[in-house]
VEXTOR-386664 format. One record per residue (C-alpha): residue number from 1; chain; y, x negated, z negated. Coordinates in steps of 0.1 Angstrom, whole numbers, plus 5000, padded with zeros to 4 digits. Each point is the difference from the previous one (the first is absolute). Example, Ala and Ser with C-alpha at 12.3 -4.5 7.8 and 13.67 -1.06 7.14 Angstrom:
REM residues 2
n,chain,v,u,w
1,A,4955,4877,4922
2,A,5034,4986,5007
REM end
This chain:
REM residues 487
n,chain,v,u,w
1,A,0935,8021,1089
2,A,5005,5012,4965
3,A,5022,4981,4976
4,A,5013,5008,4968
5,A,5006,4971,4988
6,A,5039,5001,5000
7,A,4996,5033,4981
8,A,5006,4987,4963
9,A,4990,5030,4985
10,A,4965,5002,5020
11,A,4990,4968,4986
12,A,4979,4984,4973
13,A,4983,5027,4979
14,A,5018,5027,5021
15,A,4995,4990,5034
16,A,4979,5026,5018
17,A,4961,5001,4999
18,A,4989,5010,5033
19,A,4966,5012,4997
20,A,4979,5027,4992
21,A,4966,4990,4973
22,A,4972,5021,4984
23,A,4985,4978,4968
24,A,4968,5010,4979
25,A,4999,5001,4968
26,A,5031,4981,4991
27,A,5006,4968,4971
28,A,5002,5017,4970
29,A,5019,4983,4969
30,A,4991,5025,4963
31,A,4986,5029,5008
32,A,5006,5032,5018
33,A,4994,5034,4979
34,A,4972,5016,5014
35,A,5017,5034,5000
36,A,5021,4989,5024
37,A,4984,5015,5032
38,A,5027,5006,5032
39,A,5021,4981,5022
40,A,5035,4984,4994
41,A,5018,5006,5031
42,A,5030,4977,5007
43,A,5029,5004,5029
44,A,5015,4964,5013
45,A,5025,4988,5021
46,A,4983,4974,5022
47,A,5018,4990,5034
48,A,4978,4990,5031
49,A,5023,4986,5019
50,A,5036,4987,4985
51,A,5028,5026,5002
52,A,5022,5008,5035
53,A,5031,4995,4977
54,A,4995,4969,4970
55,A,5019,5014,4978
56,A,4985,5034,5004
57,A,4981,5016,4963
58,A,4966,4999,4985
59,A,4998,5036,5004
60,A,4998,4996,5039
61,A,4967,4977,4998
62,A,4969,5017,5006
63,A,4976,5021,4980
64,A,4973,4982,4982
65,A,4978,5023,4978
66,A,4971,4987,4975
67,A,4973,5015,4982
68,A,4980,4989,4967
69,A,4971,5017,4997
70,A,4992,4998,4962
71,A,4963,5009,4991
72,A,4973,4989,4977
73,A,5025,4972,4980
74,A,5011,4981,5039
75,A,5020,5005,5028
76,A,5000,5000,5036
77,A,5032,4995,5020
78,A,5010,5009,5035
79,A,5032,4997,5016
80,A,5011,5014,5035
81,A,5037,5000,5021
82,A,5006,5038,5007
83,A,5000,5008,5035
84,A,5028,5013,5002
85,A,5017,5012,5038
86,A,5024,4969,4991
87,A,4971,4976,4990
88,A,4980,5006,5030
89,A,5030,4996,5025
90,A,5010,4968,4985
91,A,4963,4985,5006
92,A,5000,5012,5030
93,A,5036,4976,5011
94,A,4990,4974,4973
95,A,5035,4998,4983
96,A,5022,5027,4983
97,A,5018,5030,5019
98,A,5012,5014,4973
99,A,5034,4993,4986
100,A,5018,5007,4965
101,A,4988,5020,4972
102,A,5002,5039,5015
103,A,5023,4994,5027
104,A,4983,5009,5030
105,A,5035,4990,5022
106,A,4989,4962,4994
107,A,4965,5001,5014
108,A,4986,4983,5030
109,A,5008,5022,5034
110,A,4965,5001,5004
111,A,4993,5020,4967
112,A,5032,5017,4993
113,A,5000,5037,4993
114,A,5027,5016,4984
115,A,4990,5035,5001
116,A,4965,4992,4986
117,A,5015,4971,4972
118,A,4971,5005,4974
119,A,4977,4991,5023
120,A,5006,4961,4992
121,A,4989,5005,4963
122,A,4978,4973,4984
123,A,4983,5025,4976
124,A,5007,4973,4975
125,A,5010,5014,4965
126,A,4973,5023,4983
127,A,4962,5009,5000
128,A,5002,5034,4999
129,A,4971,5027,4991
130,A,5004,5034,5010
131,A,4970,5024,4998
132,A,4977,4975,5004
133,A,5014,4980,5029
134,A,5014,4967,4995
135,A,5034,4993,5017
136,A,5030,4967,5005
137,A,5033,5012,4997
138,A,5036,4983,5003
139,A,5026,5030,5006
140,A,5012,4989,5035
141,A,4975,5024,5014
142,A,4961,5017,4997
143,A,4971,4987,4979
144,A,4975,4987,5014
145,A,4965,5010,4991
146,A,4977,4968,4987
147,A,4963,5000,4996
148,A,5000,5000,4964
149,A,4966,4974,4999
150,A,5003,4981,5038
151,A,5038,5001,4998
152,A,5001,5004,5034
153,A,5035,5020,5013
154,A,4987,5035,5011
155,A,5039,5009,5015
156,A,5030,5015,4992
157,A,4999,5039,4988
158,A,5024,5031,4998
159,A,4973,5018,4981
160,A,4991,5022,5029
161,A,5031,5004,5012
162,A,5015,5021,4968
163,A,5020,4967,4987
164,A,5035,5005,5017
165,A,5013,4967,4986
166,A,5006,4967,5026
167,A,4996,4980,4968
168,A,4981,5004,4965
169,A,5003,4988,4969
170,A,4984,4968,4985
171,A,4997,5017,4964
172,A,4984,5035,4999
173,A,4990,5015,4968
174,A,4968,5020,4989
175,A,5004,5025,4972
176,A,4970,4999,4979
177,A,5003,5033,4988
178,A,4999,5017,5031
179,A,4983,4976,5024
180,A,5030,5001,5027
181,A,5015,4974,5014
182,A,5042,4993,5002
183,A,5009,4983,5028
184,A,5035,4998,5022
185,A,5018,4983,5031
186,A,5035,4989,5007
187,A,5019,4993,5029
188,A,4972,5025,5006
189,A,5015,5015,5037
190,A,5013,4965,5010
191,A,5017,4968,4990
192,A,5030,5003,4981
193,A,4993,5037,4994
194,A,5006,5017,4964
195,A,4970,5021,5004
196,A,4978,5000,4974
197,A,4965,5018,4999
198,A,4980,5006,4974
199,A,4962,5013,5000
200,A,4968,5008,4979
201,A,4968,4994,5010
202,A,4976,5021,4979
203,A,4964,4987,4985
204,A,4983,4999,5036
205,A,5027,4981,5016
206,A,5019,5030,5017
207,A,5035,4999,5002
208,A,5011,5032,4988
209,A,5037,5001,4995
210,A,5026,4984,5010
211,A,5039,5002,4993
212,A,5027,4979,5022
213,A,5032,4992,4983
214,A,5029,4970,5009
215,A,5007,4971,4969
216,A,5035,4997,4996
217,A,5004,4971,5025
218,A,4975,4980,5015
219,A,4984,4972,4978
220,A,4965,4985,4993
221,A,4981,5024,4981
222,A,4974,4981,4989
223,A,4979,5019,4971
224,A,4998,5034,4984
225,A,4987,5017,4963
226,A,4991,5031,4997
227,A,4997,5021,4968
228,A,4984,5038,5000
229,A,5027,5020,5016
230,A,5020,4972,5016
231,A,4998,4969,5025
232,A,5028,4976,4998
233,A,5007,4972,5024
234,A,5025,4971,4992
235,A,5025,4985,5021
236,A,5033,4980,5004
237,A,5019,4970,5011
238,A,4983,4989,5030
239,A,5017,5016,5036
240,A,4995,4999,5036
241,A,5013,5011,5030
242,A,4991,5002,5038
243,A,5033,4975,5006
244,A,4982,4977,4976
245,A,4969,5001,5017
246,A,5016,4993,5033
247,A,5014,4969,4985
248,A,4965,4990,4997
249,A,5001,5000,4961
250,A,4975,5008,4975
251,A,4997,5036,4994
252,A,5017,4999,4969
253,A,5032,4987,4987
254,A,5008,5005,4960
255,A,5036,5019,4992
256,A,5009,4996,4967
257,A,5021,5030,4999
258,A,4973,5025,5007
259,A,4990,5015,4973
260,A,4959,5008,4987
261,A,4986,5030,5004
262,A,4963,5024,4992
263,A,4991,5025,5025
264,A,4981,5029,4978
265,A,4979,5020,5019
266,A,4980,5029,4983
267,A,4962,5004,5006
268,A,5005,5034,5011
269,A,5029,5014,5020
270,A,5017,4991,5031
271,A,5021,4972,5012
272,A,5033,5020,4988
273,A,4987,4996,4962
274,A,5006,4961,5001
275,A,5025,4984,4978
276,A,5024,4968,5002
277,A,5002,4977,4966
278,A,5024,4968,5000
279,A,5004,4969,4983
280,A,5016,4968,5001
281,A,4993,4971,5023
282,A,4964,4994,4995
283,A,4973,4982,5019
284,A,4970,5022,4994
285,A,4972,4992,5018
286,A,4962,5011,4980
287,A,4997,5028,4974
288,A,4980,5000,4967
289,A,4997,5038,4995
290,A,5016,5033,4988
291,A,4992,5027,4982
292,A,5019,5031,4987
293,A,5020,5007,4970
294,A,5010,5038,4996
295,A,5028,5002,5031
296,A,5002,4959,5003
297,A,4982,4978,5022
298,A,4992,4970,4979
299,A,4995,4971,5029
300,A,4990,4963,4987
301,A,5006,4973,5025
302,A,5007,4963,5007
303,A,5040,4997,5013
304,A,5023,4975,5008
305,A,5035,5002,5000
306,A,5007,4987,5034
307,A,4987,4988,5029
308,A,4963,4985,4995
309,A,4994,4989,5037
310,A,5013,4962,5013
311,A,4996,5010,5038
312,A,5018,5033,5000
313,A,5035,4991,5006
314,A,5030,5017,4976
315,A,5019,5022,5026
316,A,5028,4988,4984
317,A,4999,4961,5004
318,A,4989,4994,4962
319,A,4978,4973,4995
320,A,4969,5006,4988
321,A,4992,5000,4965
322,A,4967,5009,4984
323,A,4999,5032,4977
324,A,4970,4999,4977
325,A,4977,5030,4990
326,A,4999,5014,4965
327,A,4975,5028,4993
328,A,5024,5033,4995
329,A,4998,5040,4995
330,A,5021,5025,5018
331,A,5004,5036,4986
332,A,5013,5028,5027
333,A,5004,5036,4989
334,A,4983,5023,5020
335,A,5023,5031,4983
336,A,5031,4984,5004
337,A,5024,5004,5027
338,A,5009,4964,4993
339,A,4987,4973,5028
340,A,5006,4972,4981
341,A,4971,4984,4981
342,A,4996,4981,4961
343,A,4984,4965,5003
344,A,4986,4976,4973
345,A,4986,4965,4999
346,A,4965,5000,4983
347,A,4994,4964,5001
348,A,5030,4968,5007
349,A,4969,4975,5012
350,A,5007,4998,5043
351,A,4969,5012,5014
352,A,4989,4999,5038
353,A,4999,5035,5014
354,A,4961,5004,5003
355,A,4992,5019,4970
356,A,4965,5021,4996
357,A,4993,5025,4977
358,A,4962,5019,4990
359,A,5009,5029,5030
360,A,4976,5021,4980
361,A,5034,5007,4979
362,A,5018,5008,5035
363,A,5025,5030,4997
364,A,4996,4996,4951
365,A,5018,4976,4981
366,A,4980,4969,4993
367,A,5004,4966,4986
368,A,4996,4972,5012
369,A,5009,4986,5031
370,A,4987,4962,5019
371,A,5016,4977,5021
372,A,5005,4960,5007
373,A,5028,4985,4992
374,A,5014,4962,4991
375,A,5003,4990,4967
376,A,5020,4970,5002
377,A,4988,4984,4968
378,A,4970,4992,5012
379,A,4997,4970,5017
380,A,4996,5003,5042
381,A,4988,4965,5022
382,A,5005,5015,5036
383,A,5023,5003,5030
384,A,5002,5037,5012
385,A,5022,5010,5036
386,A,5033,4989,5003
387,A,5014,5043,4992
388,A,5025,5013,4971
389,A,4974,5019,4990
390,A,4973,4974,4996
391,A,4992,4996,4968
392,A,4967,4992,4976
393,A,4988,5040,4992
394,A,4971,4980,4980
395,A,4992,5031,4970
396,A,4987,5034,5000
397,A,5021,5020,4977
398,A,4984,5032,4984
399,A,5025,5018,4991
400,A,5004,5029,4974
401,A,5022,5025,5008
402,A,5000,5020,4964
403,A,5001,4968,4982
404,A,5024,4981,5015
405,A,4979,4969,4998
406,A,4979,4978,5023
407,A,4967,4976,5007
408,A,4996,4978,5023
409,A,4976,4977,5013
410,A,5010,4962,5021
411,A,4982,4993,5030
412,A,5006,4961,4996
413,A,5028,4971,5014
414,A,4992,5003,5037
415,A,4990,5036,5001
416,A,5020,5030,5016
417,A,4991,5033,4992
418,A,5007,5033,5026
419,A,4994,5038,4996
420,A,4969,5011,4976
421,A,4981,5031,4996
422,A,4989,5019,4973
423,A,4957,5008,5001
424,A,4991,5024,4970
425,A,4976,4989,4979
426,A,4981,5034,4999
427,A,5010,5033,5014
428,A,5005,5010,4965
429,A,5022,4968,4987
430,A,5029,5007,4985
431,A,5031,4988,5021
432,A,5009,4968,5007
433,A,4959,4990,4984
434,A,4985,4979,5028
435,A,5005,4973,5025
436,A,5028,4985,5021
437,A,4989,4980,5030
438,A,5028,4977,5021
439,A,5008,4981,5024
440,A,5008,4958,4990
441,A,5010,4977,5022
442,A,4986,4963,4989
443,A,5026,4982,5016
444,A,4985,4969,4980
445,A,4964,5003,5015
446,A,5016,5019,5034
447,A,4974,5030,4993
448,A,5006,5035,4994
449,A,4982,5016,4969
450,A,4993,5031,4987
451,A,5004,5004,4957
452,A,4983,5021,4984
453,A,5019,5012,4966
454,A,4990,5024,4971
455,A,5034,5026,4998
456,A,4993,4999,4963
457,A,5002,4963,4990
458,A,5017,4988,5033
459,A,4977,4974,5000
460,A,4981,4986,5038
461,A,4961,5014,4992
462,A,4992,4983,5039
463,A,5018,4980,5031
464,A,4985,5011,5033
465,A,5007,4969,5019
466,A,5005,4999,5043
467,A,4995,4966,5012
468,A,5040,5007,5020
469,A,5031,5012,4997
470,A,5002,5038,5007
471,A,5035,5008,5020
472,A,5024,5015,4974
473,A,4988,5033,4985
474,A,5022,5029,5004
475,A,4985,5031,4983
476,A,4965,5006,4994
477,A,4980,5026,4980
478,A,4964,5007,4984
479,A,4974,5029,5015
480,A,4967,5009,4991
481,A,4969,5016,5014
482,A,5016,5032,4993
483,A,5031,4996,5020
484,A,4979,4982,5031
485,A,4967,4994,5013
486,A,4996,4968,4983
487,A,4971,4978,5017
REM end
């Protein structure tokens, strides 16, 4: 029998939903533009049945993706579980087999494989489009191909057998000059591993190269930029170990003495071309973007200064404390024999990490940059979960890069904001001119809405409004009819 009830942070607002819904033509509050005409695609974490271990992560719970089909001035919404190898064995027993976040040592007998770890994934981080195929990512192991209108899990791919990787990213990147798509693994020959490999899939969806290379040490590598010559994936701080995992820990641990690091790969070369940058102790978890400046990489990003993550232990007893994210730029020197890299704050304001930016300015300097984040002199009339990092992200910030300066927009007292996207307001708008639809949690009215804002007053133009709470959003994106065949 399922019971969460002793779980204090599945409770209330958060608890888990359960359920899969299609609704026509949802409540509307203002009104949507008509140009809008696509689908909001949104990633959750949603778990079935309550955890093997309670005090196991969100990021183990299962993959929950939802659609918005704007069209016409309303919305339709759908929302399916992916079906993931994990999913479906789980139904099957009724209860969780599956223990702690990417530790395949802790599982039920039943299910345990540790020479095949990624396939326990819950495909629960980010909708994906790649050459006109919609995909749920998490980096534990292969996308799984989604029906981009049915939602219905088509399976788990290697792309025909030429992807090499056990695991793949959760944040590809699509370079709108060119058409090709970025994309990596890590851990990508097994758990614990330093391998690292990189590919391209070109404008039809073919991979056609790929480069292996090892990080530094072994580390979450969670996101990547990529600039016209150049594909550079963060890391640091986080560390694992097979002993670890046979203590039946979390796959991670945080070690403050380990320093930050940027993996530069070139677009063209080999493996052996690779290069090593490092920084100090940094939690870096999403990217913004990058561009080039004569021989430097210019790399904008949200960072903290130490560990971001509650229920990744410090390796060396410390207790946890919670590092906020500032919005910062790194410079590295492509034509210097110097490893080291430059690094400046662009804004003080703590941010979350779940910054969007118009990716028609991937790989050029742009500026401006969105993401939620808590201003604490507005007021806030809610109880959120009992975690260190809990706190009331209730604005969207836009904020200017060249300028220095920023607008934001309040969602109200009881209202929680998570990741936006950016929707162009024409092909041919300048940057940053459009839309910027997210995610709010209603914790007054227990309903999840979606808000509707113009990018260039930051004020709501429309509230999509579901008549229940939608599982916490992870990632989610915007596609059109001319990156899928839209219904």
């Amino acid at each position: 029998m399922s019971n969460f009830s002793t779980m204090r942070q599945m409770t209330g607002y958060f608890a888990p939903t359960r359920f899969e819904a299609d609704i026509i033509d949802c409540e509307v509050t203002g009104e949507v533009p008509a140009e809008l005409d696509g689908v909001f695609y949104r990633l959750h974490h949603d778990w079935f049945f309550p955890p093997l271990f309670p005090d196991d992560t969100h990021l183990s719970a299962d993959g929950y993706i939802s659609a918005l089909r704007f069209r016409d001035g309303s919305v339709d919404y759908r929302g399916r579980y992916v079906k993931t190898d994990r999913y479906e064995r789980q139904r099957t027993a009724r209860r969780s087999l599956y223990g702690y976040y990417r530790n395949p040592y802790s599982d039920d007998p039943s299910v345990r494989d540790l020479e095949r770890p990624g396939r326990r994934t819950t495909a629960n981080t980010t909708p994906v489009v790649i050459c006109g195929r919609l995909f749920a990512t998490k980096e534990e192991g292969l996308p799984y191909e989604i029906d981009p209108n049915t939602l219905e899990t088509i399976g788990a791919t290697d792309f025909g057998g030429r992807w090499k990787s056990e695991t793949f990213t959760a944040h590809p990147k699509r370079d709108p000059d060119t058409g090709e798509t970025l994309a990596f693994g890590y851990e990508a020959t097994g758990i614990t591993s330093r391998d690292v490999y990189v590919y391209t899939f070109d404008r039809a969806g073919q991979i056609t190269r790929e480069v292996r290379c090892k990080a530094p040490y072994t580390t979450m590598l969670h996101d990547m930029s990529i600039t016209a010559n150049y594909i550079i994936i963060p890391g640091g701080g986080c560390v694992t170990d097979l002993k670890r995992l046979e203590r039946h820990k979390p796959h991670w641990g945080w070690d403050s003495e380990k320093p930050s690091f940027f993996l530069v790969v070139p677009r063209h070369g080999d493996g052996a071309d690779h290069r090593v940058f490092f920084g100090p102790e940094r939690s870096i978890v999403h990217t913004l973007n990058a561009h080039e400046k004569g021989s430097q990489i210019v790399l904008d990003l949200p960072a903290a200064s130490g560990n971001t993550w509650p229920f990744f232990d410090d390796v060396h007893g410390s207790p946890f404390v919670m590092h906020e994210n500032t919005i910062r730029r790194v410079r590295m020197d492509m034509g210097s024999a110097n490893n080291g890299i430059e690094e400046d704050e662009l804004f003080s304001l703590p941010v979350t990490s779940f910054t969007r930016v118009d990716e028609r300015f991937f790989t050029k300097p742009n500026r401006y940059t969105f993401v939620q984040f808590a201003d604490r002199q507005q007021p806030f009339d809610a109880a959120l979960p009992d975690d260190p990092r809990a706190q009331p992200n209730n604005s969207y910030g836009r904020f200017d890069l060249t300028t220095r300066t920023m607008k934001s927009y309040f969602a109200g007292p009881t209202h929680v904001l998570q990741e936006p996207v950016f929707v162009p307001r024409s092909r041919g708008a300048s940057e940053g001119d459009g839309y910027l639809l997210g995610t709010v949690h209603n914790l007054g009215a227990m309903r999840t809405e979606i808000v509707i804002l113009d990018t260039k007053t930051m004020q709501a133009l429309a509230h999509v409004v579901l008549p229940f709470r939608n599982a916490p959003q992870i990632h989610g994106i915007w596609a059109d009819a001319t990156e899928l065949p839209l219904q």
